[in-house]
N, C-alpha and C positions, 0 to 999 in steps of 0.2 A: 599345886604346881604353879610356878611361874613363867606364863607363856612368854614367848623371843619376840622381840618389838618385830616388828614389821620390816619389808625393804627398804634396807636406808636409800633416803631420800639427796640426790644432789641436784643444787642451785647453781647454774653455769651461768655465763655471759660472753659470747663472743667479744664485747668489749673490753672487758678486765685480763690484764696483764696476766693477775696473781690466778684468777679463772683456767689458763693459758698453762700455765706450769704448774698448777695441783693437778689439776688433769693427765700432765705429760706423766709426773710423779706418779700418779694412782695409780697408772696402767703398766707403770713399769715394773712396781711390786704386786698389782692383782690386776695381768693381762684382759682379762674376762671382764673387768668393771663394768664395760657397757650394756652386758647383760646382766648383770646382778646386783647394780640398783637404777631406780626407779631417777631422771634424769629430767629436771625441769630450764629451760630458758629463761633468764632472766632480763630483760632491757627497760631502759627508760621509754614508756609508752605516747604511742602517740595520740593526738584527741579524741580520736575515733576508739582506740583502748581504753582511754582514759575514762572516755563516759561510760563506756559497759563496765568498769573497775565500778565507777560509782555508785551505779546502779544495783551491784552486787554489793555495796556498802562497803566497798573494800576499800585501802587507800595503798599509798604505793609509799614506804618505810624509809625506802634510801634517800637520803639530803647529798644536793651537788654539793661538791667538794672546793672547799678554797684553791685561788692559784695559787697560796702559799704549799698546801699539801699537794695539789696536782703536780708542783714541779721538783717536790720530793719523790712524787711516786715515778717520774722518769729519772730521776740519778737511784733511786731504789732498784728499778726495774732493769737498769743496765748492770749492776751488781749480780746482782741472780744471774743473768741471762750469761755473765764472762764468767762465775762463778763453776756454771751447770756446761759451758760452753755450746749454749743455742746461738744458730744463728737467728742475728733479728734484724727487720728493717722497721722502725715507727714509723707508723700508718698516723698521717694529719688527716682529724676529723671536722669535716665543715656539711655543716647542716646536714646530721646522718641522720636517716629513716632507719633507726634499729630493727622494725620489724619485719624489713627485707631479707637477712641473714637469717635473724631466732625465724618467724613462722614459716622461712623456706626448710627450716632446720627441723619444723614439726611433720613439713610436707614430707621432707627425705624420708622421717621416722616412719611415716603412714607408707611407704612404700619401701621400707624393709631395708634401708640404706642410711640411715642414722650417723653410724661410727665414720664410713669410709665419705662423708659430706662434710662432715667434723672435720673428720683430715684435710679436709681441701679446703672449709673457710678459714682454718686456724694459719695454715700456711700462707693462704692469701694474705689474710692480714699481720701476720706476726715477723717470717720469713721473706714477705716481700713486701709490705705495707702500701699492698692494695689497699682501695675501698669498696670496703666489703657489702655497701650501701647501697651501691652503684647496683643493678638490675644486671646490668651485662659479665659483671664480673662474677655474681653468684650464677650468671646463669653457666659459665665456666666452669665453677666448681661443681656442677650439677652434671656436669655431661662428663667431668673427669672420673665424678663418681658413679657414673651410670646410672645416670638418672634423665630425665627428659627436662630440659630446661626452663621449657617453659608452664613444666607442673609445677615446679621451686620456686621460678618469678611470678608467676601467679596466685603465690600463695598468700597474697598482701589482700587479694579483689575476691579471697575463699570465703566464706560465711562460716564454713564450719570450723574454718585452719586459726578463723580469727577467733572463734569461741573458744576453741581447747588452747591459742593463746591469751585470752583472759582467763581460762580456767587455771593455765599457769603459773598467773600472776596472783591471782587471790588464794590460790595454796600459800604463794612464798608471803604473802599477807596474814595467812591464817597462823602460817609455822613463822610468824615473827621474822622474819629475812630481812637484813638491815644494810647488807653489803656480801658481794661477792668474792669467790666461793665460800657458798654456805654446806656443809653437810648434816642433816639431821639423822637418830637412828634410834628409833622412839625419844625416850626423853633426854637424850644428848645431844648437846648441840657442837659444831665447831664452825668457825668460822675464819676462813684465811689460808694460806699457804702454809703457816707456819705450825697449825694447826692439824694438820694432815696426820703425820705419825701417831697424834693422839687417839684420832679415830682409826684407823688402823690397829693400833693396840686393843682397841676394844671391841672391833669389828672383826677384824682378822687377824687374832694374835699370832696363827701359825706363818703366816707371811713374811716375808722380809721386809725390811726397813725401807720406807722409800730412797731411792738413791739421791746421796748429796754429797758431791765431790765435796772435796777439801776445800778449803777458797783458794781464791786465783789474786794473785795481788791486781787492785783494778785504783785507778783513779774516782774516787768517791764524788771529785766533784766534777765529772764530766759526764755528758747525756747522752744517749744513742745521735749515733751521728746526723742525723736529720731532723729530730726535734731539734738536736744544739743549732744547727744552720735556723729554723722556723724563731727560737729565743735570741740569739744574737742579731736576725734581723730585723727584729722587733713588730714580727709577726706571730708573737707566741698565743694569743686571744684565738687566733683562727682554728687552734686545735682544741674542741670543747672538753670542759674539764665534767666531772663526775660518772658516774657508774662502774670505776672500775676496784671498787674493793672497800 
């Protein structure tokens, strides 16, 4: 007999665009997603991750992204967004602590509130392009989600929040994770947005197709409105480029 691989495994990132809308996708064709698979954070780590990564001999796969491709992936990402008709604000990244988001995001999960935490940093950041970086603003989407705010911002100063955030990271090490959204499901991989329906078809053939309007006629060469303002005033460097796919 041939045993069934294991619960498929996803690689998120609050940071990544494409993260943002496979996810919205997933849930729309299998509502249940956040309990039936197994659901890892992904972020650019910081020294203090970085040296427990090392010490577990692990390295971290994903290479920062040129601004030639960073500024594809914002005339990319407004395409989708008018395409799916989300609304979005771009959120400007300057000097982000990612691990304020992802290990508040382990804390929510250790207290049983995982999905409805999710709903509240993706909004923050995608829908209103807060920074999701910012201690006060996560601690917002903590208390929206019923949770105590100051479990979630404290989850930076946790010993144990920080380990099972290195544990995170050296799975998506072990299982090869090169860029965001990753899905593995024993030995398949997929990686991307675009990539979604594939693993669906193989995960859950009896599902529906994830939902993707028709296209929307958009102007291909224009940005989300507020990046275009941060690149036209030749402040486009202020928004870091890499980790998002």
């Amino acid at each position: 007999m041939t045993r069934a691989p294991a619960r498929p495994r996803l690689f998120f990132s609050f940071r990544s665009p494409y993260s943002w809308l496979t996810i919205r996708r997933l849930r729309a064709a299998v509502p249940q997603a956040f309990t039936e698979l197994d659901l890892f954070p992904y972020w650019d780590p910081d020294a203090r991750t970085g040296a427990a990564l090392d010490e577990r001999g692990a390295e971290f796969h994903y290479v920062q992204m040129s601004r030639a491709k960073h500024l594809y992936l914002l005339m990319d990402t407004k395409r989708l967004v008018q395409r799916e008709g989300v609304p979005m604000a771009w959120p400007i990244d300057v000097d982000p602590h990612w691990e304020v988001p992802h290990l508040g995001w382990l804390a929510a999960r250790r207290a049983g509130r995982a999905e409805p935490f999710y709903d509240e940093v993706v909004a923050a950041r995608w829908e209103r392009g807060e920074n999701i970086c910012e201690p006060k603003v996560v601690a917002g989407c903590a208390e929206r989600s019923g949770l105590d705010p100051e479990l979630v911002t404290g989850a930076v100063d946790d010993p144990q929040l920080r380990a099972e955030g290195v544990a995170c990271l050296e799975r998506a090490y072990l299982d090869d994770v090169f860029g965001i959204p990753y899905l593995k499901w024993g030995r398949h991989r997929f990686w991307g947005l675009d990539r979604l329906d594939g693993f669906l078809r193989l995960w859950r053939p009896d599902a529906p197709p994830s939902p993707v309007p028709a296209d929307a006629e958009t102007d291909d060469a224009g940005l989300p409105d507020r990046a275009e303002a941060i690149v036209t005033s030749g402040g486009y460097d202020t928004d870091t480029t890499g980790g998002c796919g």
